[in-house]
N, C-alpha and C positions, 0 to 999 in steps of 0.2 A: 905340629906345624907352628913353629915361632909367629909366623906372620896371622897365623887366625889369636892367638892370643892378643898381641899388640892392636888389634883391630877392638876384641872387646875390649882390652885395657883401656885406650882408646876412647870408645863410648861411655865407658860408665863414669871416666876422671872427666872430660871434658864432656860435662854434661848439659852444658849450654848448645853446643853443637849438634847433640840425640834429640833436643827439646827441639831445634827446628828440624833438622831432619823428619822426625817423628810426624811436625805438624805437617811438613810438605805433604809427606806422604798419604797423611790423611786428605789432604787436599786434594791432591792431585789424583787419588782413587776416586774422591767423591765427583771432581770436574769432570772425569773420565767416562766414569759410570750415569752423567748427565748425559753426556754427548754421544758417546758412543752409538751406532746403530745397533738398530732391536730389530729382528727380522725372525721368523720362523726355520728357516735355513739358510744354509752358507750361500754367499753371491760370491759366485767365478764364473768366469766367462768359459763357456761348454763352444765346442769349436764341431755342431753340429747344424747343419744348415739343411732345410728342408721345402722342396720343390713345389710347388702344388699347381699345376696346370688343369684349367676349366675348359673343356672342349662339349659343349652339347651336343649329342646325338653321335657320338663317335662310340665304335665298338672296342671293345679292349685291346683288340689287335690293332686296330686304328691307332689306337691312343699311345701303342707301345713301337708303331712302325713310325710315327708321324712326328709323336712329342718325345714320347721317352728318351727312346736310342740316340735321338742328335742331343740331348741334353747331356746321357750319361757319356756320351762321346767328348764333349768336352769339357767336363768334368775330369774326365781321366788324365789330358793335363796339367793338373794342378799339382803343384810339389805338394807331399806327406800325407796322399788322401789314404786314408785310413781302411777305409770302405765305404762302400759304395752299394746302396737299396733302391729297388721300385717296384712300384706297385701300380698295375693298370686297371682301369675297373672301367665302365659304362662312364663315360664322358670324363672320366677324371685321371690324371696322370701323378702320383705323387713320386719322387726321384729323393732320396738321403744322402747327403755326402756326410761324413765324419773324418773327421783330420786328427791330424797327432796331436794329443793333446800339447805339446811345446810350442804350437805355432803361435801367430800374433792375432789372436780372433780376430780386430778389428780391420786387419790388411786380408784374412785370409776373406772374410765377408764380401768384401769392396771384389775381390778377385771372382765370388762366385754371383757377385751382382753383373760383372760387367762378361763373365760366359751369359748367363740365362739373356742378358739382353743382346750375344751375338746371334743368339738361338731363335729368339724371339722373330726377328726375320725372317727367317725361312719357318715359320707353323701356319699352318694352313689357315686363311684366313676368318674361319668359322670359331677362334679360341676365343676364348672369354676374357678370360682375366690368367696370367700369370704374378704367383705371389711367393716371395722367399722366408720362410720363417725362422729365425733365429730364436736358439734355446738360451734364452736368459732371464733369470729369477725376476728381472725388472721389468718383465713381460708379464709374469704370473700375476692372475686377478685377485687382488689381494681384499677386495670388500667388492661384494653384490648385490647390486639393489634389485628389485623385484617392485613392477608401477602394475599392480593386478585391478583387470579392468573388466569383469564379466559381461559388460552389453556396451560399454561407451565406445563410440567409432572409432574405428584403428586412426586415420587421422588425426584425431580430437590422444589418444595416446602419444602417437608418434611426437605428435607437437611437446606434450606435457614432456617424453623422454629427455626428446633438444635441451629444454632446460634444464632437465637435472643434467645433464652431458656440459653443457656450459656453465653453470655453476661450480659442480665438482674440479672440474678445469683451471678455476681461476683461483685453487686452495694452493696455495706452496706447500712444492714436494709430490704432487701427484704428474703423474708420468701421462699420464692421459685417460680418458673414457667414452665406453665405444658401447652405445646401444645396439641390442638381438632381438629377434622375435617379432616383429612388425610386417606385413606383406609388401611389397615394394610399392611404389607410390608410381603411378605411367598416367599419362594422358590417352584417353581411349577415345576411338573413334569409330562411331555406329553407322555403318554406310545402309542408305535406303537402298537398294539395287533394283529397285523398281522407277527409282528418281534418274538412276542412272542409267536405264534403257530408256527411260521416254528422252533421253537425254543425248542418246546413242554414245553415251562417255565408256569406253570400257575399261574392268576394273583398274587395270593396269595403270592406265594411267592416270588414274588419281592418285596408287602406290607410286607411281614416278614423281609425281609434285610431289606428294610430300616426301618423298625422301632427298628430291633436291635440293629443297627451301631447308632442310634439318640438318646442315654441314657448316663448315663455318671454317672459309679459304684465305689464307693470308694472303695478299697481294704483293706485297714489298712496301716500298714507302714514297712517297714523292716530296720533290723541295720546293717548298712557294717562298721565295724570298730568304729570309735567315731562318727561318724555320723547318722543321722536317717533321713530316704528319706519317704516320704507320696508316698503310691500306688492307683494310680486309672486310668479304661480305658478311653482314648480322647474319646471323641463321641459328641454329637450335633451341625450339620452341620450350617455351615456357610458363606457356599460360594458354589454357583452349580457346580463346579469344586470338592468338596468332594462328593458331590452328584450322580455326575457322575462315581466317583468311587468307588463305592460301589460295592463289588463283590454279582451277583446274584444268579449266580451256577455255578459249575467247572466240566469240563467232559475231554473225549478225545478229545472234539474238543476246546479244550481251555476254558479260564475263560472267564465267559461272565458278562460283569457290566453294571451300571442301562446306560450308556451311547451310548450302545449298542440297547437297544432297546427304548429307552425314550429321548426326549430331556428336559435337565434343565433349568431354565433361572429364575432369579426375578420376581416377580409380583403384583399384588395388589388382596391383599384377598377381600373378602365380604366387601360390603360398608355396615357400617353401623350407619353411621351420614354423615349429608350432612350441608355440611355449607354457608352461603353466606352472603356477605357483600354488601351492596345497592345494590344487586342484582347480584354481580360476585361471581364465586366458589371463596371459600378463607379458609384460618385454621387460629386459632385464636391462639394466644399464651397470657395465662392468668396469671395472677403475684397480688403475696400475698407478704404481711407487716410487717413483726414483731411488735410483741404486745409493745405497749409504746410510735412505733416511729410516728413521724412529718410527714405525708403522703405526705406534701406538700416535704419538705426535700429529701425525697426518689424519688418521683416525679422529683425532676430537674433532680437529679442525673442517673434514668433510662433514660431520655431523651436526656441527655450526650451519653451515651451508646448507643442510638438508632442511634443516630446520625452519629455514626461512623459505625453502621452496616450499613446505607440505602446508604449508599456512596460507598458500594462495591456489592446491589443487581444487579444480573441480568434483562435482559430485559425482560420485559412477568411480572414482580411480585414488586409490591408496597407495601410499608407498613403504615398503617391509624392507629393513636392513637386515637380510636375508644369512649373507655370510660374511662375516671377519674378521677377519687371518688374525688382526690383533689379540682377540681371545684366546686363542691357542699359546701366542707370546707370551702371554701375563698368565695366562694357567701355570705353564711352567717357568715363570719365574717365583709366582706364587709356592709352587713346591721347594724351587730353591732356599727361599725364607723360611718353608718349615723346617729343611736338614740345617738351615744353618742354626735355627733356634733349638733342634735336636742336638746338636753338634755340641753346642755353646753348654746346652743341660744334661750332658753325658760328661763334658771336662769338669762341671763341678762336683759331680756327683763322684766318679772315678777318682780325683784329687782331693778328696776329702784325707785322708789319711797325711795329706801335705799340710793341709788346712786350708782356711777360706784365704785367705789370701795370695797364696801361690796359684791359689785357683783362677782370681781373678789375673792375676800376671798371664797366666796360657792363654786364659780367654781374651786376652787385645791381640792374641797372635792372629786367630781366627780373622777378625774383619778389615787389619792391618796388611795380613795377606791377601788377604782376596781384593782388596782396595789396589792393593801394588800389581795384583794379578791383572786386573782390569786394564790399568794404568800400562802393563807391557801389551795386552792385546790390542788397545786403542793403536797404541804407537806402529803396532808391524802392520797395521791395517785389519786384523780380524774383525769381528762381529760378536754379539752376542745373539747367539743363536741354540737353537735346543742342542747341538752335538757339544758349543764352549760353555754350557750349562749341564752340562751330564760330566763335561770333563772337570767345573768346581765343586761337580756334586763328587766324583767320587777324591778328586784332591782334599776335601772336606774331614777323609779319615785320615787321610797321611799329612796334613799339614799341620797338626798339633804335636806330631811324633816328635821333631826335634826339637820342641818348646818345652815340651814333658820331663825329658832326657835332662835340659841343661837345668832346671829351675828343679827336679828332685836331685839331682847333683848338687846344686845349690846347698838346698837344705839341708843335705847328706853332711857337708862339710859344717854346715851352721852346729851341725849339733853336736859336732865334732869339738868344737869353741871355738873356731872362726869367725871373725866381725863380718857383717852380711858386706860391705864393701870388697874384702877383699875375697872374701868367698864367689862373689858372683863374678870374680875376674879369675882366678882359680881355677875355680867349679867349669868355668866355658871353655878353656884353656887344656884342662884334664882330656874330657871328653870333645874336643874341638873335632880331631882326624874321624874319630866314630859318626858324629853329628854327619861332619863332609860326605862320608864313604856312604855311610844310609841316602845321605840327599841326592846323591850320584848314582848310587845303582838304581833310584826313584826315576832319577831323570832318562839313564840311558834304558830305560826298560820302555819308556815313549820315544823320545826319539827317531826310533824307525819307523814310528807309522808317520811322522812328518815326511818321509820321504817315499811314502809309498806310493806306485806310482799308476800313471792311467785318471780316471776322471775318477774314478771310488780313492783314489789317495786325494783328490784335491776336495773331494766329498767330506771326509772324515777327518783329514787336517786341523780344523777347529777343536777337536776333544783333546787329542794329547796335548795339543798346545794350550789350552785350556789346564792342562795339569801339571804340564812344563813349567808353565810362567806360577801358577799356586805354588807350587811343590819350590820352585828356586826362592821366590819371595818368602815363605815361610823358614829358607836356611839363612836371610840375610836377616831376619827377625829375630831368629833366635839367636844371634851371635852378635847380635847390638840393641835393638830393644827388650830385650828379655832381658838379659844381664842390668841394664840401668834399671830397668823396672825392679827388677826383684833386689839390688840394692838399695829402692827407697821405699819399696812396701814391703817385704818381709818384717817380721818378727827381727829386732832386735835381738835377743837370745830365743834361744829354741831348748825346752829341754831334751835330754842327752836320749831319752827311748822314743821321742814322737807323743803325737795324741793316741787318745786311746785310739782311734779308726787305726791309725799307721799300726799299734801295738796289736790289734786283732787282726791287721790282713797278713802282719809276721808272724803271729802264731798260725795260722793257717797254710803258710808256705812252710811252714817248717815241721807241722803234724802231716800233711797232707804231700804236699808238689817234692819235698827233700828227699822221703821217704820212694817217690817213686823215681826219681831223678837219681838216686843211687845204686836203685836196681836198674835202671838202664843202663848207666857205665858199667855193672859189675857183668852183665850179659849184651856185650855188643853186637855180635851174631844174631840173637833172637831180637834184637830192638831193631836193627837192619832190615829182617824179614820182615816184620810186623812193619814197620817203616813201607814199603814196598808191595804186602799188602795192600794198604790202605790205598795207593797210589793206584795199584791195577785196577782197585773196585774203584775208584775216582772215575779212570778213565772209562771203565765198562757200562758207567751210568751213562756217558755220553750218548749214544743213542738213543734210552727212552727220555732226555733232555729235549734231546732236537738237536737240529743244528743250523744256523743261513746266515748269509754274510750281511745282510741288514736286518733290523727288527722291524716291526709294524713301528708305522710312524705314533699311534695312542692318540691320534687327535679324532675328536667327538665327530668324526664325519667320514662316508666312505658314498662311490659313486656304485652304479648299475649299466654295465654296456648291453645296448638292448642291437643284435644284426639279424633283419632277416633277409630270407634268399634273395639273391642277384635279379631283380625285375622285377621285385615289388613295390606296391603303390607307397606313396606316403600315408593312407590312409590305415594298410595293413600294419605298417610301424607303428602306428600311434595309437591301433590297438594293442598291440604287445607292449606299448610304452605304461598304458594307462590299469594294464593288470597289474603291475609293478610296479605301481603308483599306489592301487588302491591294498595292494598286501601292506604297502610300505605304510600309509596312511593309516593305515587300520591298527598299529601298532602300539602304542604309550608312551614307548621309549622314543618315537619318532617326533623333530619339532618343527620339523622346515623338509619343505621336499619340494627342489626345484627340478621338473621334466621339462625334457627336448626331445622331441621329433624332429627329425631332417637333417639335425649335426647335431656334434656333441657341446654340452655345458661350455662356457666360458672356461679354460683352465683354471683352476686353483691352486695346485701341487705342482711342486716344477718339475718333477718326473713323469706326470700324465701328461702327455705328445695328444693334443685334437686330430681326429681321425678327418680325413677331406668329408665336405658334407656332401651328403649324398641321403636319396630318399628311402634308403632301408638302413641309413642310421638311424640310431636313438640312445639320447643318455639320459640319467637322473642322479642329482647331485644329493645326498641326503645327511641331514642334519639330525644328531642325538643331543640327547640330555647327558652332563657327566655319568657315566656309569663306572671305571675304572674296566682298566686293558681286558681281565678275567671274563667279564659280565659281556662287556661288547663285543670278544670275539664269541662266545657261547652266540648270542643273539644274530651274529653278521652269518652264524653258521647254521641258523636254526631258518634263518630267512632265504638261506643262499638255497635250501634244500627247495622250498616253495617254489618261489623262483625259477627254478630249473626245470620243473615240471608243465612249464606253459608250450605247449606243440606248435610246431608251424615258426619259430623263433630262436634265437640261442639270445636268451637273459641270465648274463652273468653277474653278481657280486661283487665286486674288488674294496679291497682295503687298500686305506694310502701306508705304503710301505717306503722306509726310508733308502738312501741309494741312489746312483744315475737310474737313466730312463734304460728300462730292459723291456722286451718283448716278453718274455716270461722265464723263471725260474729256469726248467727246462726249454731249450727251441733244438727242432731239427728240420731241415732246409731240404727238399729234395731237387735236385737240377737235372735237366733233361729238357733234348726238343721238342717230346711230344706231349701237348698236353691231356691230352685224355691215357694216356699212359702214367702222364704224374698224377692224374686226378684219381686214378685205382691204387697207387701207390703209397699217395698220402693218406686214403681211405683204410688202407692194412695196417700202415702205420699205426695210425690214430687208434682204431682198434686195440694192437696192441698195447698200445701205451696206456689205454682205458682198463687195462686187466693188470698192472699194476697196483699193489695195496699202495693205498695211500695219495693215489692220483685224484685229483679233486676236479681238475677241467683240463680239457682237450679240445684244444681250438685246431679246428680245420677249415682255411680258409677257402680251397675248393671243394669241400663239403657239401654247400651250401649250395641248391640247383637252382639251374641257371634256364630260363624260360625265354626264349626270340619268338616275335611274330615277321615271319618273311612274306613277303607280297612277291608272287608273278604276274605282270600283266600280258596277259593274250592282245600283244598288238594289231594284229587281224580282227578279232572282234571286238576290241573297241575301235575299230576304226568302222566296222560295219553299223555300229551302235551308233556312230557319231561321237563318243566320248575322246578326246584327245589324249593321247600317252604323251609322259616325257622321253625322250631320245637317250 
């Protein structure tokens, strides 16, 4: 190709133009690689939208007649639903919509906000709270505080929480933070009922004052003159001191109010999450990232913050930066540094036979490319993240390939007696179309996984392109800085057989690689099979390999799902929590163990989906010391066996695996109207599935028994007793 000549011709004569070029581009890799966001994984928008309706005391068929069905009903018209999940349990209703991934998250969101609020409407008025959760990485908890308070009053915590929640808050770049673990904070009220018979007040109606005086009714507004004043009554107490004053009935013997017969005071409502950090009660305060930014960045800066809050806690209450995501960031970019420093001490070594200084020419390819690489993923909007770090790890070997080519060409011709000037224009020229054709069939060998499609192509997107933009950058190097370079540091002359290294690695092709390189061409039939060979036994190893379409994510932490049966107490979870607690504690390798009772962990990984909280969940988040992939899966397998052995619970292990959010590996789905008919069917199932080699867990979700207490009341004899029925 005339025109790839002319290009190096080009750079090496006008070399005042390669010396700013050259600078730009160091520049502009280094601004790049400033700015650019640092995140653990790729941030796309996932066009999964998750339902969660709170109904207490509703039974699953309630929750699936009442809330589900009008929900998934309108749901179903939305353009490109995807599919469509739910799940009804004892008070809780979770509904999944999933769309195509083409749509426009942010419009298809706004569409499944304003169904769930036509819905909302018509649910019975006993619901609690409806909440929509959207799957995005800017959600995920990216640092965990842990405020461990083994005897200090949950209020005297709660308060301390506030403030880390308000400080953390006010760092640029944090998305927000949301304290767990605390009992809810109610005004209680102690009724003497003994005050309120001599009183003849009955109870009723003292629950009618106060729940009259606790609303709070907009009136409209009235005009007095040019002014316009907003009407509405004060009401929703706030202090046991309004509480107290609340008139309950008025006579001739004066007004009587709730303070008269009732004592007020603060309290802690119903627990229902329990939390603890290596073992003491604690509440977690969790903190999200704005999309874009530098996690590590954000990171120093909450840690400034913390710093100034832990210098004013009270005695009784500690604060442990428990988990952060940043470490995992800089781990592997810290390994990036060492392939590139391995990378950089393989080209001199390997190019010794070139000599040191051709050496040192390949080696500016190296960080020149990857500078320019950065520089194109800044621009199309990528990230650096572990999949566009795995993809300059493995561009690492292939981007020195066309630098090597043109710069021992180079040489080739030097020692031939060509002046290094025109040799490195030459030398690039010769082998230009071969340099192209390698860097091209490099490139179109990626390519297709940029376009691969569904949420696992927009998952994995970051590594080829990661090798894409390395692998292009490294052919625009070697065909304009490598040529100027190697005209102004090579050797002047070269003598005509090389140095000795060059002179011993040709004797060695030519006792050795010649010799057998000639009996293959003289037998091309037997080099064919033996060829073909090798290829079968390749593939026949595949098997005892393995094989899965994501790998274990390698980061130094994996969670614990603790479920037990349908109607168990909170109390019976947090036994099964805290056996799995102390296996886990009792470990070495173990450094952080964050447990929940009642819901799951704060998310950390964006493909673990928070299960609705409920009082036969339980999760525990746990933290290792570096061990490397080999050590920790041995260990995550030796604990999972423990583990599994606790009766009355299903305590499961999980590793963070890389990939969209899956239900599991394997899922099979049975449909049918009868449920006690699916519930023996899934049971044979499961079974079955359990007598497979190599099956490690079998989740059955109606498994799991399911215990009702029913009441009849004998209206007739509680009416002979005097005890009143409801109708």
């Amino acid at each position: 190709m005339k025109w790839l000549g002319e290009v190096t011709r080009f750079a090496v004569e006008r070399w005042q133009v390669t010396v700013l070029l050259f600078l730009l581009s160091l520049g502009l890799g280094v601004t790049s690689w400033l700015a650019i966001p640092r995140a653990e994984d790729p941030d796309f928008p996932v066009p999964i939208y998750t339902t969660v309706v709170v109904y207490p005391g509703a039974t699953p068929a309630d929750v699936e007649q009442l809330v589900v069905d009008p929900l998934e009903q309108r749901f179903r018209s939305l353009a490109k639903l995807k599919q469509l999940r739910s799940i009804s349990r004892d008070g809780v209703g979770v509904v999944t919509a999933e769309f195509d991934v083409d749509v426009d998250a942010e419009r298809t969101y706004a569409e499944v906000l304003r169904e769930v609020d036509g819905a909302r409407a018509g649910m019975p008025a006993g619901v609690r709270s409806v909440k929509v959760q959207r799957n995005e990485n800017s959600d995920i908890v990216i640092f965990q505080l842990a405020l461990a308070a083994p005897s200090a009053p949950w209020a005297q915590v709660d308060s301390v929480a506030r403030r880390v929640e308000e400080a953390v808050e006010r760092v640029p770049g944090v998305k927000g933070a949301e304290r767990y673990g605390a009992p809810p904070r109610e005004l209680q009220v102690t009724v003497s009922l003994g005050r309120l018979a001599a009183l003849g007040i009955p109870t009723g109606q003292l629950l009618q004052a106060l729940g009259s005086d606790n609303t709070e009714i907009p009136a409209g507004s009235v005009d007095a003159g040019t002014r316009r004043y907003t009407v509405g009554t004060a009401g929703r107490y706030r202090t046991p001191e309004a509480v107290g004053g609340t008139v309950v009935a008025a006579g001739p013997g004066g007004v009587v109010r709730v303070r008269d017969v009732a004592a007020v005071a603060w309290g802690e409502g119903e627990t229902a999450h329990l939390a603890r950090y290596n073992g003491q009660r604690a509440m977690w305060v969790a903190v999200t990232v704005q999309s874009g930014r530098n996690v590590s960045t954000v990171r120093d800066a909450v840690w400034g913050a913390l710093d100034r809050v832990e210098a004013t806690l009270p005695p009784g209450i500690t604060l442990a930066r428990g988990f952060d995501q940043a470490r995992n960031v800089e781990a592997r970019l810290s390994r990036l540094g060492w392939d590139f420093a391995i990378a950089i001490g393989l080209v001199l070594l390997t190019l010794l036979p070139l000599g040191t200084r051709a050496s040192l020419v390949v080696m500016v390819s190296i960080p020149l490319s990857l500078a320019l690489a950065v520089a194109m993923l800044a621009a199309t909007g990528f990230t650096i993240n572990q999949l566009s770090i795995v993809g300059f790890v493995i561009a690492l070997g292939l981007l020195v390939d066309d630098s090597i080519v043109v710069v021992e060409n180079i040489a080739r011709l030097q020692r031939g007696g060509m002046d290094r000037r025109r040799a490195a224009v030459e030398g690039t020229r010769q082998i230009g179309v071969a340099v192209l054709g390698a860097t091209g069939t490099l490139v179109f060998a990626f390519v297709p996984l940029l376009f691969l499609p569904g949420l696992s192509g927009r998952y994995i997107r970051s590594l080829p392109m990661g090798v894409v933009t390395a692998v292009a950058a490294s052919l625009l190097v070697s065909v304009t800085i490598v040529p100027w370079l190697a005209s102004l540091l090579l050797p002047r002359t070269a003598a005509p057989h090389g140095n000795r290294a060059l002179q011993w690695v040709e004797g060695v092709i030519t006792r050795g690689y010649a010799p057998l390189l000639r009996a293959a061409m003289a037998h091309p039939g037997r080099t064919l099979a033996l060829s073909g060979a090798l290829v079968a036994g390749a593939v026949a190893l595949v098997p005892a390999v393995g094989f899965s379409l994501f790998p274990p994510a390698g980061t130094p932490q994996f969670y614990v799902n603790v479920t037990t049966p349908e109607g168990s107490t909170l109390a019976e979870t947090d036994r099964a929590v805290r056996f799995a607690e102390g296996v886990l504690r009792g470990h070495p390798a173990v450094t952080a163990v964050f447990a929940n009772s009642g819901r799951d962990n704060p998310s950390v990984y964006y493909n673990v989906l928070d299960r609705p909280e409920s009082p036969t969940h339980g999760q525990l988040l746990v933290r290792l010391r570096p061990l490397g992939e080999v050590a920790q899966a041995r260990l995550q397998d030796s604990l999972r066996t423990v583990l599994a052995g606790y009766a009355g619970a299903e305590v499961a292990l999980e590793a963070f695996v890389n990939g969209p959010p899956i239900d599991a590996p394997i899922a099979m789905r049975l449909e049918g109207p009868d449920l006690d008919t699916l519930r023996a069917l899934s049971a044979r199932t499961a079974q079955a599935m359990r007598g497979v080699p190599g099956t490690r867990l079998v989740r059955d979700p109606l498994r799991l028994a399911r215990t009702d207490l029913r009441v009849v009341v004998d209206r007739g004899k509680a009416g002979l007793l005097g005890v009143p029925s409801a109708e």
